[in-house]
N, C-alpha and C positions, 0 to 999 in steps of 0.2 A: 504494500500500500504506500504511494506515495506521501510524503508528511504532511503538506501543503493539503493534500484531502481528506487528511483524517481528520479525527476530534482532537482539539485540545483537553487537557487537563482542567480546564474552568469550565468547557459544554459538558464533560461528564458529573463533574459538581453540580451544575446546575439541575441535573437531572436527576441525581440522586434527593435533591434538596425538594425538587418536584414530586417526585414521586412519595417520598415521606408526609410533604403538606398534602397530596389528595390523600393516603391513607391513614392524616389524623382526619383530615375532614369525612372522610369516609366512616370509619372504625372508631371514630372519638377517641382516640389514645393514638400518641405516637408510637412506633415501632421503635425495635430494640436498635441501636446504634448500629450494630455490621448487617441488620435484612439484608439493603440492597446495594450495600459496598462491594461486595464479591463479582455482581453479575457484571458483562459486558456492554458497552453502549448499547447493544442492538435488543440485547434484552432488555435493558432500562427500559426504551424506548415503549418495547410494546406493553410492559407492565404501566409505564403510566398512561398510555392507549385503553387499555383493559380498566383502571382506577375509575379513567376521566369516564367510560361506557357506565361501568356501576354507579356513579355517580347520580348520573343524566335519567338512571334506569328507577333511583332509587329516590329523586325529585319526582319524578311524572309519575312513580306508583304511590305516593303522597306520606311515603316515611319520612320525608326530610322536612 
């Protein structure tokens, strides 16, 4: 992979920091400190994809 195309070390923080805020706002509790430190961008990705659906699913079913 060339550098210039990859993520930086601050778009992966950010995602991690994303992903944690939908699932306090999801789950009313933060997660434990290493959940989604381990995974890779690509899975960041779709786990806050997947967060932000539950989210959306769980406003329009009239839990939120």
């Amino acid at each position: 992979m060339n550098y210039r195309q990859g993520y930086s070390f601050f778009d992966r923080q950010e995602l991690i920091e994303k992903a944690r805020q939908l699932h306090t706002e999801l789950f009313e509790k933060r997660p434990n400190a290493e959940v989604y430190c381990a995974l890779d961008m690509k899975s960041l990705e779709i786990i806050v994809s997947e967060l932000r659906g539950k989210i959306i699913r769980k406003y329009f079913d009239g839990k939120f």
